[in-house]
N, C-alpha and C positions, 0 to 999 in steps of 0.2 A: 609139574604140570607144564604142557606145551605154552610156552607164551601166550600162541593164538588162541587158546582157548580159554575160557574163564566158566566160573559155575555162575550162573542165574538164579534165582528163585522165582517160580510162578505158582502162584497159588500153593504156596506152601510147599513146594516141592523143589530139589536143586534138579536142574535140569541142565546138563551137559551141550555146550552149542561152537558149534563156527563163530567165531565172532571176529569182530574188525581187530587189525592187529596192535599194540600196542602204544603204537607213534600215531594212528589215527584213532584214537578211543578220546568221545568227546568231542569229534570232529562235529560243525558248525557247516551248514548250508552257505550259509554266506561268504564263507572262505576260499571256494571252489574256484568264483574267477580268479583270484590274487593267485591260487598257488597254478591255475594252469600257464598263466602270464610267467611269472617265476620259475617254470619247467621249461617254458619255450625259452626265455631267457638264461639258463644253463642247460641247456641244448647247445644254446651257439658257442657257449663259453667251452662246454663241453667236450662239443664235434672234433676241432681240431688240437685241442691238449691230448686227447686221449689217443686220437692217429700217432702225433707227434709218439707219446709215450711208448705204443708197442713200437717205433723204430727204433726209439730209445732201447726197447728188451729183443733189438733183432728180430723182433715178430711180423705177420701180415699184419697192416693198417688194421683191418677190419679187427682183428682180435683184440684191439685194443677198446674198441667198440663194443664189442662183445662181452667183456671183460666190466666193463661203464653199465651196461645194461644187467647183467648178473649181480655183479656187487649192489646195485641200488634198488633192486626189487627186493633182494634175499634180504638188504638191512632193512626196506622198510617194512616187511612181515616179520621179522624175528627181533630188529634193534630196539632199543629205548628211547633215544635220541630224536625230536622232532623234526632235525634242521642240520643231520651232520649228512654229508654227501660221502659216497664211495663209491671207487671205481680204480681204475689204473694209478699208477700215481709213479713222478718222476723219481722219487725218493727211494724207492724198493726197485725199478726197472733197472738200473746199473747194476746190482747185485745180481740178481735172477741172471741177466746177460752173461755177467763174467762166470756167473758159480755154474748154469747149463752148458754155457760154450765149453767149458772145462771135458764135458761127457758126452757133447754132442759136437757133429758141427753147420754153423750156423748158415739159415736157409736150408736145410733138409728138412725131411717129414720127421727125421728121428729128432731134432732141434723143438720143431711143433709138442711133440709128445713128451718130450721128456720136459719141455715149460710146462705145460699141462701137468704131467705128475708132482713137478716140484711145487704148482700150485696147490695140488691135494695133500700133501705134506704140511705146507705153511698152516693153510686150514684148518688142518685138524691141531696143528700144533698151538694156533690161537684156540681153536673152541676146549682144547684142554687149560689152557691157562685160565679161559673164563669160566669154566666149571668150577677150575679147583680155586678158584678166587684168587688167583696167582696175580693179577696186573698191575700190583703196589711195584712189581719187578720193574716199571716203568721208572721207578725214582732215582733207579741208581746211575742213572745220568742227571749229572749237574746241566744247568741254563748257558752255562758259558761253554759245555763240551758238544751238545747239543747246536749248539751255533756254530761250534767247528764242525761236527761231522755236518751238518746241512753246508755249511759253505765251501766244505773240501768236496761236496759227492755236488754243489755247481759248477766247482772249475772243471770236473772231470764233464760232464755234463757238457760244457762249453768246449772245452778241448775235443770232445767227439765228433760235435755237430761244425767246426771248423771246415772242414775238410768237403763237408757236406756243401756247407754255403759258400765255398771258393769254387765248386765244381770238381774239386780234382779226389784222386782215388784216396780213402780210408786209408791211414796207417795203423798199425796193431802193436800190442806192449803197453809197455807204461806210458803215462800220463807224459814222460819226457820224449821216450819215444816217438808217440804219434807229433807230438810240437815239431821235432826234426824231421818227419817226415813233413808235416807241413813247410818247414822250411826249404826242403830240399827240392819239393813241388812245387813253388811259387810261382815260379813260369808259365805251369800248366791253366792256371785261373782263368776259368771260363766267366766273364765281363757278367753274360746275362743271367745267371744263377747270381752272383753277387749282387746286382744291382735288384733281383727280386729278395731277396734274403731283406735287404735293404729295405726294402719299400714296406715288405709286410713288420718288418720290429717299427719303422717311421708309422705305420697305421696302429698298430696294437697300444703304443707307448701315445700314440695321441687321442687314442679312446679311452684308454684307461685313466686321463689327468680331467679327464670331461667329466666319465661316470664309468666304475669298475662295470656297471649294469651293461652297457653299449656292449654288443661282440666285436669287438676290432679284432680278433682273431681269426672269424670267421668270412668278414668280410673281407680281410688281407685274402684267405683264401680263395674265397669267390671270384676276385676282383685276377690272383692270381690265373689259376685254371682261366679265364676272360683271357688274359693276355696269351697264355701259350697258344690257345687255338688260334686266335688272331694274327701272330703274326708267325706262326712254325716254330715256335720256340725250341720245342725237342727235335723236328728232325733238320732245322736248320741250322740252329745254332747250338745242340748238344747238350740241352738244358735235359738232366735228369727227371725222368718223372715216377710216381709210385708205382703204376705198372696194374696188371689187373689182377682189379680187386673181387675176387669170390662174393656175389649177394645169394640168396635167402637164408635161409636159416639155421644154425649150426649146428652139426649132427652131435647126438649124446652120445656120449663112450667113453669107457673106463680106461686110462691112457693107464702104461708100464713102461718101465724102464728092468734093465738087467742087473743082476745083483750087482755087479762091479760098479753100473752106473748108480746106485743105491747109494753103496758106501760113502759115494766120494760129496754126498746133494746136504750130507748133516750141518756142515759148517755154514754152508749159504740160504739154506732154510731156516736155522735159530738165526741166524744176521740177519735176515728179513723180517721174520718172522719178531723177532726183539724191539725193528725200525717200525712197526705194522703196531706195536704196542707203546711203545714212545710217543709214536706222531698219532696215536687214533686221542694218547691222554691228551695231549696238546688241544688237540682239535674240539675234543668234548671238552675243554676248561672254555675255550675261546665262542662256543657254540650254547652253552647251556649256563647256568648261575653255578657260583663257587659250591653254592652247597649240595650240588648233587652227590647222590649216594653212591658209595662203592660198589655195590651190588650192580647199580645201574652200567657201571665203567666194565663189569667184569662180564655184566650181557653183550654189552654194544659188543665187543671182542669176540662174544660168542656169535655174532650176526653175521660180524667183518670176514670172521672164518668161514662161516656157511656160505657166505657171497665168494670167498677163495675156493671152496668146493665146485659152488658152481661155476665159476668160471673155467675150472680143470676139465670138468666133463665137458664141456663144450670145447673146449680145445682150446682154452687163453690161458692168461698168465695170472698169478695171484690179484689180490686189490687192496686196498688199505685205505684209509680213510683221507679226504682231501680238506686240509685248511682253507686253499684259495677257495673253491666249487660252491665251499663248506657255507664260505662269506660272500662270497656270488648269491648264493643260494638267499641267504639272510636280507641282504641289502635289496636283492629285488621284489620281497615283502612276503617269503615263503612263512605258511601258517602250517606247514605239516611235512610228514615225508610223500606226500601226495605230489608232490613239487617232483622229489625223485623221481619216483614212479610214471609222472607226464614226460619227464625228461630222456628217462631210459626207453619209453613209449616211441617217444620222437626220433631218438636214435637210430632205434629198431625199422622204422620205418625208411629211412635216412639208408640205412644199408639195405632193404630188400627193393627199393625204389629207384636208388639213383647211385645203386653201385659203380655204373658202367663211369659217371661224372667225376668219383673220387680216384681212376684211373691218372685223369689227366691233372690230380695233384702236382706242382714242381717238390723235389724233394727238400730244394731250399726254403721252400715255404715253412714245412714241419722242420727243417732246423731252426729257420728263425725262430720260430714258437717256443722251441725248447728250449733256447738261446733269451726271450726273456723268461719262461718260467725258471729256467735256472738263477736268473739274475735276482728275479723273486727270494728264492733261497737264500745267496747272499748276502747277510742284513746287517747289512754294514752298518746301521745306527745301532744295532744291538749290539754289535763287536765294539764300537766305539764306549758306549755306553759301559759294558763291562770293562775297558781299561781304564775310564775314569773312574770307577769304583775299586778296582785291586788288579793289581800290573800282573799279581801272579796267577790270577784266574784269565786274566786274557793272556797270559803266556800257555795255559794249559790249551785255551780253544787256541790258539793258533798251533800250538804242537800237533791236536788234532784232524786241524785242516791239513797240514802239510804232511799228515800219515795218509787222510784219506786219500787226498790228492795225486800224491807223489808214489804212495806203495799199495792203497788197495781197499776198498770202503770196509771187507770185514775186518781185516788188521785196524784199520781205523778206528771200528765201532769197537774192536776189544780194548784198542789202547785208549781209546773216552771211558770205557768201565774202569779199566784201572786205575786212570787221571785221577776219576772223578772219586774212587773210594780211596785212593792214596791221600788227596788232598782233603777230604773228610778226616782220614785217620790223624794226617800229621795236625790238623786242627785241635781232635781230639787228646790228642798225646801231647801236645802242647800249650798247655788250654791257658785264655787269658784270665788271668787273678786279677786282686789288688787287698793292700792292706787297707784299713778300714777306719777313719777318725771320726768322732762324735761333734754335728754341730755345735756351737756354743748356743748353751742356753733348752738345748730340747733333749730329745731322746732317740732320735736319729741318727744312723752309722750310714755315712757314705763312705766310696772310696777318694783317697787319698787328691787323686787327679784329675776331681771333675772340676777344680775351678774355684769350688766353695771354700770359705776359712772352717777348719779342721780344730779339733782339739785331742789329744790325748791323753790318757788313762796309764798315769806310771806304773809298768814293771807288766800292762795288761796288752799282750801284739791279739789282733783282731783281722784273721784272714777270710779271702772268699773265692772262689774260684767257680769257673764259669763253667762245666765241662760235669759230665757224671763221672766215679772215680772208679777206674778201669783197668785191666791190667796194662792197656797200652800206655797209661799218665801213672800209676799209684809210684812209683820209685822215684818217677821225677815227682812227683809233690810231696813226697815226705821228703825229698833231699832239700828240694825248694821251702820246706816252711822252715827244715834245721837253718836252713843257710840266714834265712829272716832271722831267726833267736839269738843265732850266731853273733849276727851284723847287728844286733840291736845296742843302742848306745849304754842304754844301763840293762842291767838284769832281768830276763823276764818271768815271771811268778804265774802267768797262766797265759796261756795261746787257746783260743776261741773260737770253732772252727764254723763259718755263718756255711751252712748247708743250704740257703736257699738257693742257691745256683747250681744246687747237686741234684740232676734227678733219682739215679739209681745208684748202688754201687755194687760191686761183682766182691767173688771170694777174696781174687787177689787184694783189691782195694781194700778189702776190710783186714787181712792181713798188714799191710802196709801202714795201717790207721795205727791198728795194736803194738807195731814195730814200735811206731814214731812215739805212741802214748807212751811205753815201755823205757827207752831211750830220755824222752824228757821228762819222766816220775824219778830217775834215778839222778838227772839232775838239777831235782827240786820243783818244777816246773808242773803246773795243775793240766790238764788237756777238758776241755768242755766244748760241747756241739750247741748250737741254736739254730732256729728254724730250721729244721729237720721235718720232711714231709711227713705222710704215714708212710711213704714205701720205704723212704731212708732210714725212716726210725723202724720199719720193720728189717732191714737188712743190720742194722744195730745193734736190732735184739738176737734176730737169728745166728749172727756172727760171733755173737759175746762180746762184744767191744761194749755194748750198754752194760752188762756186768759188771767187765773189767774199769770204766768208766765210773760206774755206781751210777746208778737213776738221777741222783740230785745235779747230776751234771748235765742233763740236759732242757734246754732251758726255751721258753717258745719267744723271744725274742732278745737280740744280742744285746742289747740296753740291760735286762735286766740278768742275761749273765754277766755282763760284768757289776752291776750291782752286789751282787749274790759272792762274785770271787773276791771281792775289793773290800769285805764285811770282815 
């Protein structure tokens, strides 16, 4: 069934209807003012992130507008989500930039159209993953790889907009590249582009320590565009400006690109498209309670997509969902997606009204903006915070950063996939144990090294291991429990293997089990499992290790196998 529609009963009858769409069902009269207040108040937070962004993606201002406006209608009729905001976003606009520049070039109508196609692309290729229930694919980035790719795709971000806020010409290449071209241009630094670059991050950073709610964005803007005209900024002094901006309304059409240009759009489509489903999880944990349902994660995706469609037809660039907007949104008392919908309202009006005014934009202005939303990204208390928990998950996000940064955000976002299932696997494959001694006095088996006085059970080793047993660990732990029996000081007559820390185990593992059982029956040695789930115990049985074993071996708590082998 279509979202928007639901079945009624009236008078005994189900009767098929239009009805409100799912983020406004159960909406409240009395809400109306908070969320129009809420929508004028990301409007303004809105206006100039979104400009900024399509410079970010090479695009007209306006498309980025465009783009703010499509994504947050399309989610608030098809998403689940009361309070998640969508639109442009600075996270996926580097990608799109480098991956279209690749097939186009940029500032042409073919540059236009082929962002537009690669936006119907991304679209569809979210609303496929939310169909097919695909979005758990979001896990396979680790918190700490995540924090590298966000903090390596800021520097690129700031590296860009450099050039912009000094006045002087764009350099192209890599991230080192453009830095030496900066360097080599230093000369050229046009005073009054800097010192407005300046003034608008000095207003933005001192509204935002007041109230995230305040526009200091908008107003740096304002207050901007004020100055140029006043005193000749652009034709006296050479201050760049946006240039004209196209107002009313965006024509519909079905953008194409050329097979050749097709081929080459896959790698930066799934890269985006992968970012679009990372940052929409993030944003829907940080927007909604923990327990929301999968299904709901795997609509919103399918919204985010539709809002990518649309923005395609219209001639923008994909959208993805926005954490800051998200919290903008929330903090200024938003009760619905109603908030959106007045927001994208505003916008819309904002460009058929007073397009002629966003002409006289300074370009320094929208670098500054992206200059602190990048800095945003940066989170520098999360990077900290991850090296005081383990040096070698902040070594992975900083390897991260310095791929996105330095060679390219899709290499990046691949070498975070790899990081992040590498550093899962070598966890699993080498998973932390511990042997196991009985309090004095109870019936309690800890490990060895919590601290507690221990007693042991002569001739009885009592192992536990943390990890389910797999082919990537089964060789190392039947070598590692020999190695235990081996090292043991006296003889041991039974080894006890505590399964509560085993969730599952695979063929090989249970091969590996029967090795080791095999190996210590032959010299003298008993092998018995305790707490065993139902699934372990059913991989047990199905394995024949519970045969080989015999039933009496296993036993539902370690106390009373060794009770049982000690008899």
């Amino acid at each position: 069934m279509h979202p928007a529609v639901f079945i009624c009963r009236s008078r005994g009858r189900a009767v098929r209807a239009w009805c409100v769409p799912p983020t406004l069902r159960g909406y409240r009269a009395a809400w109306l003012g908070a969320d129009a207040l809420a929508g004028l108040s990301l409007m303004a937070v809105a206006l100039p992130s979104q400009m900024a962004t399509a410079v970010l993606a090479n695009m007209p201002v306006v498309a980025g507008l465009f783009a703010f406006v499509a994504g947050s209608l399309l989610y608030a009729v098809l998403g689940r989500n009361r309070h998640l905001s969508v639109g442009a976003d600075s996270t996926i606009a580097p990608v799109l930039a480098t991956g279209v520049a690749s097939i186009a070039v940029v500032g042409t109508a073919g540059y236009v159209t082929a962002m537009a196609f690669t936006a119907l692309l991304v679209g569809a290729v979210l609303i496929a993953v939310g169909l097919f229930r695909l979005g758990w694919i979001a896990e396979f980035l680790s918190t700490p790889v995540i924090a590298g790719v966000l903090a390596g795709i800021a520097v690129e971000i700031i590296v860009r907009q450099i050039p912009v806020i000094l006045g002087i010409p764009a350099g192209t290449g890599s991230t080192i590249d453009r830095l030496h071209h900066v360097v080599t241009d230093v000369g050229q630094v046009n005073g009054w582009s800097l010192l407005i670059a300046l003034g608008v991050l000095t207003v933005i950073i001192a509204f935002q320590r007041v109230s995230r709610r305040l526009p200091g964005a908008l107003i740096a803007l304002v207050v901007s565009v004020i100055a140029v005209k006043a005193f000749g900024l652009s034709a006296d002094h050479g201050v760049a400006l946006v240039g004209a901006v196209h107002g009313g309304l965006p024509r519909v059409r079905l953008p194409t690109v050329s097979w050749s240009q097709l081929r080459r759009l896959p790698a930066p489509v799934l890269t985006v498209a992968f970012l679009c489903i990372a940052q929409t999880a993030a944003s829907v944990r940080s927007a909604r309670s923990a327990t929301a349902d999968v299904v709901g994660f795997n609509r919103d995706l399918v919204a985010i997509g539709a809002g990518s469609l649309g923005a395609g037809m219209i001639g923008s660039f994909a959208v993805d969902a926005s954490p800051p907007n998200s919290a903008v949104s929330a903090s200024a008392g938003s009760r619905s997606q109603l908030t959106n919908i007045f927001a994208a309202l505003a916008v819309l009006v904002v460009v058929l009204a007073f397009s002629g005014a966003l002409a006289d934009i300074p370009e320094a202005t929208l670098g500054a903006t992206l200059v602190f939303i990048a800095a945003k990204l940066f989170r520098v208390g999360e990077l900290r915070a991850i090296l005081r928990f383990d040096r070698l998950e902040f070594a992975l996000a900083t390897i991260t950063l310095l791929v996105v940064a330095l060679v390219g955000i899709e290499q990046g976002v691949l070498a975070a996939l790899i990081l992040s299932l590498a550093d899962r696997t070598r966890r699993s494959a080498r998973p932390q144990d511990a042997v196991l001694g009985r309090e004095p006095g109870t019936d309690h088996w800890v490990p060895l090294d919590v601290g507690q006085p221990t007693e042991q059970v002569p001739g009885i080793l009592v192992y536990l291991v943390y990890a389910p047993l797999w082919y990537g660990n089964a060789d190392y732990l039947r070598v590692r429990i020999g190695q235990l029996v081996e090292g043991s000081p006296e003889p041991v007559k039974a080894v006890i293997l505590d399964a509560g820390g085993i969730s599952d185990i695979d063929y090989t593992g249970l091969q590996a089990l029967r090795s080791l059982a095999l190996d210590l029956e032959r010299r003298g040695t008993v092998v018995a499992v305790a707490r065993a789930s139902k699934l372990v115990h059913h991989d047990l049985k199905h394995g024949a290790l519970l045969e080989q074993l015999g039933r009496d071996h296993l036993f539902a708590s370690v106390d009373e196998a060794v009770v049982a082998l000690c008899e």
